[in-house]
KOLRO-911655 format. One line per field, with one value per residue (C-alpha): residue number from 1; residue in one letter; z, x, y. Coordinates in steps of 0.1 Angstrom, whole numbers. Layout:
N
pos NUM | ...
code A | ...
pz Z | ...
px X | ...
py Y | ...
END
This chain:
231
pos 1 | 2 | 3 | 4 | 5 | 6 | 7 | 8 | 9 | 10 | 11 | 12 | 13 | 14 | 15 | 16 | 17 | 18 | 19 | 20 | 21 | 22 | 23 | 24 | 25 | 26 | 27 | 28 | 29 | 30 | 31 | 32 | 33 | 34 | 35 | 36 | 37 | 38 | 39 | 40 | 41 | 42 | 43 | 44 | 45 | 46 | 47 | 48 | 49 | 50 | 51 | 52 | 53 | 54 | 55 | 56 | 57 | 58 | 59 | 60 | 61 | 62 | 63 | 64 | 65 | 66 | 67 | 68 | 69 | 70 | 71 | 72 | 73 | 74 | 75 | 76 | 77 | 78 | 79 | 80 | 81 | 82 | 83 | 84 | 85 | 86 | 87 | 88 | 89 | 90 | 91 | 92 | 93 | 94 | 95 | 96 | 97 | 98 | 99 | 100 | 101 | 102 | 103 | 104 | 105 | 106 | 107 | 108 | 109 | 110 | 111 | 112 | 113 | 114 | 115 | 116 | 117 | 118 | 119 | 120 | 121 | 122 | 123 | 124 | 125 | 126 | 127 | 128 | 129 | 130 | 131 | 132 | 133 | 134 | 135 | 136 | 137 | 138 | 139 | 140 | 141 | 142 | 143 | 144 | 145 | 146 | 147 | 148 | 149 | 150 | 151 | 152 | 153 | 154 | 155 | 156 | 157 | 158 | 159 | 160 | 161 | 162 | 163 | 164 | 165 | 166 | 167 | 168 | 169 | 170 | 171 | 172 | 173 | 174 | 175 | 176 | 177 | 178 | 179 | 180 | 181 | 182 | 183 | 184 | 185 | 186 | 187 | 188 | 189 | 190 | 191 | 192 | 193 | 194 | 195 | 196 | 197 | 198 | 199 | 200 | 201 | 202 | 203 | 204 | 205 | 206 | 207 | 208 | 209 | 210 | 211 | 212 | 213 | 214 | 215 | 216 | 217 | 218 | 219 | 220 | 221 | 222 | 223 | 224 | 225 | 226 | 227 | 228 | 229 | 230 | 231
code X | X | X | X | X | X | X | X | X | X | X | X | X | X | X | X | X | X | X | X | X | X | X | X | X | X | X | X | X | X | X | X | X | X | X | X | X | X | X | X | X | X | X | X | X | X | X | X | X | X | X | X | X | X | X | X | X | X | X | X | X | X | X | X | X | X | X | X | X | X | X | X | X | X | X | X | X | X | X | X | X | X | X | X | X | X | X | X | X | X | X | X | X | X | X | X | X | X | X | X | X | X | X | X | X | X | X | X | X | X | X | X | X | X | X | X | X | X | X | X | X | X | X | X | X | X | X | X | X | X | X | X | X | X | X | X | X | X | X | X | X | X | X | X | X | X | X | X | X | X | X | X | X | X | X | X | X | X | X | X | X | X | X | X | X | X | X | X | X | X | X | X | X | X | X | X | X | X | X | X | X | X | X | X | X | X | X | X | X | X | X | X | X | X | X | X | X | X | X | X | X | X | X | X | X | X | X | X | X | X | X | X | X | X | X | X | X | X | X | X | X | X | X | X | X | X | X | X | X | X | X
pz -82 | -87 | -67 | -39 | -40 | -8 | -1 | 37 | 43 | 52 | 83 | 81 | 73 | 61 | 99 | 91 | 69 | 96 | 103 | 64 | 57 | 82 | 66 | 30 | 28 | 27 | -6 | -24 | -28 | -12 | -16 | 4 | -10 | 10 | 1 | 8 | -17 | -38 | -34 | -57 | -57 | -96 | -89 | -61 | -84 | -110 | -85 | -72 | -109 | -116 | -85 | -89 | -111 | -147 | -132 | -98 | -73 | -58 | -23 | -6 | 23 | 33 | 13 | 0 | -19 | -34 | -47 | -60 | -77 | -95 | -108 | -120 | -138 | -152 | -155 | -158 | -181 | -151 | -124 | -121 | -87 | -69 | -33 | -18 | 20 | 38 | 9 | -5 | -43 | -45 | -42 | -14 | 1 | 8 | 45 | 49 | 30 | 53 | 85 | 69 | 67 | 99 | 104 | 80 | 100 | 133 | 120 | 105 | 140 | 155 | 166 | 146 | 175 | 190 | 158 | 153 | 191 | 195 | 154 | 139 | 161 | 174 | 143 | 136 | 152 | 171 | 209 | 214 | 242 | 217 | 204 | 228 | 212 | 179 | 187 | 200 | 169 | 146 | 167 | 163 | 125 | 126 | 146 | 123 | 97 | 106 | 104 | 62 | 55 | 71 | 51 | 21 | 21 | 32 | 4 | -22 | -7 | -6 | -43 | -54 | -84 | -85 | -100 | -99 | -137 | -134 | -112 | -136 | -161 | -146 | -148 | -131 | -99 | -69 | -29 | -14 | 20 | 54 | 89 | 99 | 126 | 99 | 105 | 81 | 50 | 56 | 47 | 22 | 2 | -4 | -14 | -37 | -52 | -52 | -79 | -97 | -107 | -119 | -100 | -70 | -36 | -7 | 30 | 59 | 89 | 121 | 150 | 130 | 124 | 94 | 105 | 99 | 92 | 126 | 140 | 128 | 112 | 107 | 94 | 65 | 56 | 52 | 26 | 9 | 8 | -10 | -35 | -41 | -45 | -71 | -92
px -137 | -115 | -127 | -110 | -102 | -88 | -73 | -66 | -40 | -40 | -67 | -80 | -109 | -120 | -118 | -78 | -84 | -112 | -95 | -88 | -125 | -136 | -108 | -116 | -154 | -161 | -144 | -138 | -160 | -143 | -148 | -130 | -129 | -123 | -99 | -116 | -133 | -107 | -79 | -50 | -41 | -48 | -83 | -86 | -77 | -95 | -126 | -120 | -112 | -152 | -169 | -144 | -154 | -141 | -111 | -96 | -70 | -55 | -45 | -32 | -13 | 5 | -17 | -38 | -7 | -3 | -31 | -28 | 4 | -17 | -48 | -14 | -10 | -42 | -56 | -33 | -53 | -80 | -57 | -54 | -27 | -12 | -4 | 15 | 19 | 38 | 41 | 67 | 70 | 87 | 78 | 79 | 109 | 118 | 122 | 89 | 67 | 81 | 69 | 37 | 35 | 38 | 8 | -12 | -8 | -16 | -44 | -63 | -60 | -79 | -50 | -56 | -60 | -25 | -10 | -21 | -13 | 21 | 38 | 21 | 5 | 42 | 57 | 30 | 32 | 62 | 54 | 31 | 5 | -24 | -1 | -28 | -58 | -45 | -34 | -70 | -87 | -65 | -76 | -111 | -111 | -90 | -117 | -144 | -126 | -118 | -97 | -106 | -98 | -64 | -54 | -68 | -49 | -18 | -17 | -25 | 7 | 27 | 23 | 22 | 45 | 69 | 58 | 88 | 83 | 48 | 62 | 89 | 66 | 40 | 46 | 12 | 13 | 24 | 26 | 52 | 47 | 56 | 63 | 102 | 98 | 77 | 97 | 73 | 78 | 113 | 119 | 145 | 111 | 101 | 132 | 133 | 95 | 106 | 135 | 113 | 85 | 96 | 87 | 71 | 75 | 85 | 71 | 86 | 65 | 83 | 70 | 52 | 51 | 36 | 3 | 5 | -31 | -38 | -6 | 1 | -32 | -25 | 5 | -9 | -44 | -19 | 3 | -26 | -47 | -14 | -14 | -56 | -50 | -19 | -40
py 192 | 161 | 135 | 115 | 73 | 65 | 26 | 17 | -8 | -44 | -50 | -12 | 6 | 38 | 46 | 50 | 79 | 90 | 127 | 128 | 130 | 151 | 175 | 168 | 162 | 195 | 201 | 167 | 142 | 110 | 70 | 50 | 12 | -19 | -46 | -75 | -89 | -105 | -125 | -107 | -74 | -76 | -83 | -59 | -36 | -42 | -43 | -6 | 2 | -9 | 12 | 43 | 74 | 83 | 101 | 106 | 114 | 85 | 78 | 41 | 36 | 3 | -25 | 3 | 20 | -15 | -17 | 17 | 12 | -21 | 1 | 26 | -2 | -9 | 25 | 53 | 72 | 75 | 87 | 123 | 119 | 94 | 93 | 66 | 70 | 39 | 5 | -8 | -7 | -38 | -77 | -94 | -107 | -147 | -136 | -121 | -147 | -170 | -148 | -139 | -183 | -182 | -155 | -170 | -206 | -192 | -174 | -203 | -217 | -191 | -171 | -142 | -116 | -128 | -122 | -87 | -79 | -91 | -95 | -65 | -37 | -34 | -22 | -1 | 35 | 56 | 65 | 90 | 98 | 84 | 55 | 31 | 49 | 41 | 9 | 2 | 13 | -8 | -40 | -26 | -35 | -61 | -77 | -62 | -77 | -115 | -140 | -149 | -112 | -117 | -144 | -135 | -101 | -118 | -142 | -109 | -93 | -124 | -129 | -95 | -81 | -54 | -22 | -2 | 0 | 12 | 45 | 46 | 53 | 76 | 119 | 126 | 148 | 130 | 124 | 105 | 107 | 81 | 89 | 86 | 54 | 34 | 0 | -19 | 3 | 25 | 59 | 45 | 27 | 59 | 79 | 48 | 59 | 97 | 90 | 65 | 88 | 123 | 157 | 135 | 153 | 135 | 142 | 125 | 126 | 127 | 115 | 92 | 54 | 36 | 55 | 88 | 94 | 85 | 94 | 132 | 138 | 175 | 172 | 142 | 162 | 193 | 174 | 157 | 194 | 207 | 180 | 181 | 213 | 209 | 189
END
């Protein structure tokens, strides 16, 4: 029974992969890891790499699939699958390290809870009659979480390296999966990690955001029970 890394993105939880392990429990044994403790996605890495078991399926979304990607890159040997659900592949962008500046400045003034209300929760899901739930919930461990987490994960993403070379490189069995209206990490991101690694299948979510563990949670612990299962 192969088990189960899951990584949640920036400001998240294992409560984002909450109706994954209901689903999954039962037959995979599941660690989620938090990204909090270090200040470069090398060394988050490296961390989870230390706690995680000999060999594993992988899963990240957003931040999480980053740091995926890295531990690709440190420990390819160990990963048995790799699912990447909502990231980006690529280094950050001039235009966004000056907004996330901007976030980082206003959160060590004690704005943080503006921030993530009006900049980021936004962008985060499509419409939906439990888009305010799920909206709710991601405040919830923001909150949890705090201001230092905030900037410390923003300054890991801002200075975070490319790896399309890393998916380039990797054959292992894997999920490419986002929801159509994710406006932070595009569908075109992830056509972009389908062609990079060979035989990866790609699932677009619709009705989804950059959430779709939360947003179509039958539709994501479908795709990822196909993959487990492939593996």
């Amino acid at each position: 029974m192969t088990p189960l890394v899951l990584l949640p993105g920036m400001m998240c939880d294992a409560r984002l992969f909450g109706p994954q392990i209901n689903a999954l429990s039962g037959l995979y044994p599941i660690m989620t890891a938090p990204l909090s403790g270090q200040k470069t996605i090398e060394k988050l890495a490296t961390e989870v790499l230390q706690t995680a078991p000999p060999k594993f399926a992988l899963a990240g979304l957003s931040m999480g699939g980053i740091v995926a990607m890295e531990m690709l890159r440190q420990a390819r040997d160990r990963i048995v699958g790799l699912a990447l659900m909502d990231t980006n592949p690529l280094a950050e962008s001039e235009a966004t390290k000056d907004r996330r500046a901007l976030q980082i400045a206003a959160t060590l003034a004690g704005d943080m809870r503006r921030v993530m209300r009006e900049e980021m929760k936004p962008n985060y899901l499509a419409d939906g009659p439990n888009q305010g739930k799920i909206l709710d919930l991601c405040m919830a461990m923001a909150t949890d979480l705090g201001p230092d987490i905030f900037v410390r994960q923003s300054k890991a993403l801002r200075d975070r390296k490319d790896q399309t070379e890393t998916l380039r490189s990797y054959s292992g069995e894997t999920l490419i999966l986002c929801g159509r209206e994710d406006s932070l990490c595009p569908v075109e991101r992830h056509r972009l990690m389908q062609n990079l690694i060979p035989g990866s299948t790609l699932q677009i979510v619709e009705n989804a955001g950059h959430l779709p563990t939360l947003e179509q949670p039958r539709i994501t612990n479908a795709a990822l029970t196909r993959w487990l299962e492939s593996l």
